[in-house]
N, C-alpha and C positions, 0 to 999 in steps of 0.2 A: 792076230796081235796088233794092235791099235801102235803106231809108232807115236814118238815125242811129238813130232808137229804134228800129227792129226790130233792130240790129245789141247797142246793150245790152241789148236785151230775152232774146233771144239767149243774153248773157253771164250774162246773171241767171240767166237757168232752167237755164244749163247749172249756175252755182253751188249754186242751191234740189236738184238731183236729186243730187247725191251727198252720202253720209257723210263728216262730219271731225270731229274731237274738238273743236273750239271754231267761236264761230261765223263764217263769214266774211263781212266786211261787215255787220255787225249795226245795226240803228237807230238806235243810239246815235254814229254815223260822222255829218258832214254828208253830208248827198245826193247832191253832186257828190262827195264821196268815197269815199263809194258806188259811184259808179259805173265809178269809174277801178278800185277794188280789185276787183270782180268781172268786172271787163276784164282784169286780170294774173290772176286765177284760173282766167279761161276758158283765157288761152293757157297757162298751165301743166297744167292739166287733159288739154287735148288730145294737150301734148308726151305729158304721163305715160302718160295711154292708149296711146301710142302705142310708149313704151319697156315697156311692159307685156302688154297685148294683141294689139298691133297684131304686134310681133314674135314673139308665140306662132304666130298664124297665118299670118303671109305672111314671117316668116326676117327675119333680120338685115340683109340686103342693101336691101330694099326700106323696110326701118326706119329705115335709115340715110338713104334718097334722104328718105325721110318729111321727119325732122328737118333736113333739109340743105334741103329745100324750105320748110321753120316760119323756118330762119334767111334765108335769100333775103329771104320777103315780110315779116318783122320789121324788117330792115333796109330796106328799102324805104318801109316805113311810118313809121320814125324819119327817115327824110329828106323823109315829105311826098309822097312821089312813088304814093302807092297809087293809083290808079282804076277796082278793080274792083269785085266785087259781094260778095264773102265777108264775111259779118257779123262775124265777126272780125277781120279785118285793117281794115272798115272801122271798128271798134270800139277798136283798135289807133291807126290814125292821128288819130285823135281826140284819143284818149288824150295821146300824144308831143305832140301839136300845144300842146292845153292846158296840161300840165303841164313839159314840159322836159325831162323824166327821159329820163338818157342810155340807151344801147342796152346796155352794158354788164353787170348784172343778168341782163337776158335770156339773153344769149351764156352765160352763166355755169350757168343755168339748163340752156339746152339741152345743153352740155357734159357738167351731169349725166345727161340722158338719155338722151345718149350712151351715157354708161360705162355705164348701166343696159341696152342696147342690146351691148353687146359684154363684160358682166360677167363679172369675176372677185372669186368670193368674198374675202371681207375679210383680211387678214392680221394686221392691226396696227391698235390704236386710233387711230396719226396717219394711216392710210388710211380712217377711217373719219371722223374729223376733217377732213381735205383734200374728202374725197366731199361733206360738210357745206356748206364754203364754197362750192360750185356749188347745193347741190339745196337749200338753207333757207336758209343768209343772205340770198343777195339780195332774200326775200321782205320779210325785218323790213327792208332797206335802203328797197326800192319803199314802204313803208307811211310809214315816217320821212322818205323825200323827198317824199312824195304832201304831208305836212305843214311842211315847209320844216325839218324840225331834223336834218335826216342830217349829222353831225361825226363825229368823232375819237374824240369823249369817248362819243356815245351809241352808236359803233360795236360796243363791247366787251359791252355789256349785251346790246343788240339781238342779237348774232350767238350770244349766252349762251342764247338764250331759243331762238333758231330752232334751234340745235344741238338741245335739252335738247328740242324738239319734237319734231326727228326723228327721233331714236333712241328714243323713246319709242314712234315709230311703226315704228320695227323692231323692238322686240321685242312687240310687238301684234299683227307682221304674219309673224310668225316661220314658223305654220302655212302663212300663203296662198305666202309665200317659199318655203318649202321645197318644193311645190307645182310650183316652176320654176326650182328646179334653185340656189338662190339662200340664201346666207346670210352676214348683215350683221353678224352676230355675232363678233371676231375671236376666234380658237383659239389662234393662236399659243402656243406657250409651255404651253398647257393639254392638246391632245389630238392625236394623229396623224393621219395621212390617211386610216387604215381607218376612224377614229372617225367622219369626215364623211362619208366615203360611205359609213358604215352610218346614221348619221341622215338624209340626204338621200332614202338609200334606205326606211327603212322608220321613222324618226322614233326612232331608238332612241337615249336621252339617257345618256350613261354619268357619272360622281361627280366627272371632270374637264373634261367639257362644261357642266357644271351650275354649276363653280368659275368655269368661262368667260361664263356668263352674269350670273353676280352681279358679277363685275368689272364686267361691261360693265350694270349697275343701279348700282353705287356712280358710275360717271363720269357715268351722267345725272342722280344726286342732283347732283352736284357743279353740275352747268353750268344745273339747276333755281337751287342757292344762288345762283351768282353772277348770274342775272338774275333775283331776286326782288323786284330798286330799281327794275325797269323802270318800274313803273306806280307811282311814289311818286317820282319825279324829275326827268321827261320833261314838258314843260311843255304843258299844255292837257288841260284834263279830260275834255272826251271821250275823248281819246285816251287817256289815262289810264286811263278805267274800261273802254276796248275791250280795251283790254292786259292789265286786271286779270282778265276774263272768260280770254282765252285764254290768259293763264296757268294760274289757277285749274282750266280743263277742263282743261287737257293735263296739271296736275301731277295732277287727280284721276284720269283716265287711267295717268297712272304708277302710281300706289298701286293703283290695280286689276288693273296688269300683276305688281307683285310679288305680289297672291296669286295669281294663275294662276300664277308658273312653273311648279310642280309638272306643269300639263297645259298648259303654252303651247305647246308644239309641235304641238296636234292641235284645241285651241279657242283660237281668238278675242274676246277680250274687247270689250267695246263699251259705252259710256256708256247707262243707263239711266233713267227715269224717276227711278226712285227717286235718282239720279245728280246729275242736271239738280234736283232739289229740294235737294241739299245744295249744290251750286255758288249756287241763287237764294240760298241762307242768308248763303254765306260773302260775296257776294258784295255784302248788305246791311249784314254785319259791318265790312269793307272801306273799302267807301262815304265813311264821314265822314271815314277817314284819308285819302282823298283828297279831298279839298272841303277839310279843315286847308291842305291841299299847294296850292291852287287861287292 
């Protein structure tokens, strides 16, 4: 029988071993909130693996039972009723128990991994907006209720910021994407059908694919702008300067995706040392406008 700390322990390590543009859970969180946010990263983690990996190798059918079994024992664990051994789920009901956060989020989550699970390339910015509201808002909602301030008012900025994250992470991931058959990028209105499955097929960018990706850079400046108050309005400092951090990486992320376009189809860009030295800068710069705000 798997005890409590081996089940976050668990959570932890599975958060320490992957890559993300900002950090998750970082020092600066209280410890109990620590530990609930890399217990929502484990289980989303898994989902993703699962709509990603797991359906490369064993098909869509078995992907599907996958995630239809993630939503079972979720729900299960939101009602209290868990009693087995899986460090996760028992990582899970802990979670729910402590903190109160409804099952909703989740479901929403999985949904997206669904779609990701039975994918149809993107057509239209509001379908890539809609795919948004499952696969990243409920993240910035789970962190805002983790802290008692999830409203109305701070709904708009929060879902500004998770948006303007993951599209950041699709056109980052454009190469690994294209890889599997997969493109979040919408054409619509920009290029024909020959156009994508000649890039699909052999990466080949033509002067109106090209048109289609800087549209789709100017609407992630945009939804960067309108959640730039997050971390200058949102009451409690820590949280504050946790938001300033993953802001700050993921907007520097973006600016390093617009000088790739040129080769973003074929390399992946990734945060570097020298990266992570200009984020500590900004991030000192920052600092005292929040503490004014405190």
């Amino acid at each position: 029988m798997q005890s409590l700390q081996d089940a976050i322990k668990f959570c932890r390590n599975l958060a320490n071993s992957h890559y993300e543009n900002f950090p998750v859970a970082s020092f600066i969180l209280p410890s109990i909130i620590r530990e609930h946010v890399v217990i929502i990263y484990a289980f989303s983690r898994i989902a993703d693996d699962i709509a990603d990996e797991y359906v490369t190798n064993h098909g869509i059918e078995k992907s599907d039972h996958a995630l239809s079994i993630m939503h079972h024992f979720v729900s299960i664990c939101h009602k209290g009723e868990y009693s087995g051994s899986n460090p996760l789920w028992i990582a899970m009901g802990y979670m729910f128990n402590r903190t109160g956060i409804p099952l909703e989020p989740f479901e929403r989550l999985l949904e997206a991994f669904m779609q990701d699970v039975h994918f149809k390339n993107m057509e239209s910015m509001n379908e890539v907006y809609v795919y948004c509201v499952n696969s990243a808002d409920p993240i910035g909602e789970l962190m805002l209720r983790l802290h008692g301030i999830w409203d109305s008012k701070n709904k708009d900025v929060s879902d500004a910021l998770c948006t303007a994250l993951q599209m950041t992470n699709f056109l980052q991931d454009v190469s690994i994407d294209r890889m599997k058959g997969r493109l979040y990028i919408p054409l619509q209105g920009y290029v024909e059908d020959k156009d994508v499955e000649n890039y699909l097929a052999n990466g080949k960018i033509t002067p109106n694919f090209s048109k289609a990706m800087n549209a789709f850079v100017r609407e992630t400046e945009a939804k960067f702008t309108a959640s730039k108050a997050i971390f200058l309005t949102l009451p409690g400092f820590r949280l504050r300067c946790e938001l300033m951090i993953i802001y700050l990486s993921g907007y520097r992320m973006f600016n390093k995706v617009k000088k790739y376009l040129p080769i973003i189809h074929s390399k992946r860009p990734a945060l570097e040392f020298f990266d992570y030295c200009i984020l500590a800068f900004q991030f000192i710069i920052y600092v005292p406008t929040i503490i004014i705000k405190r």
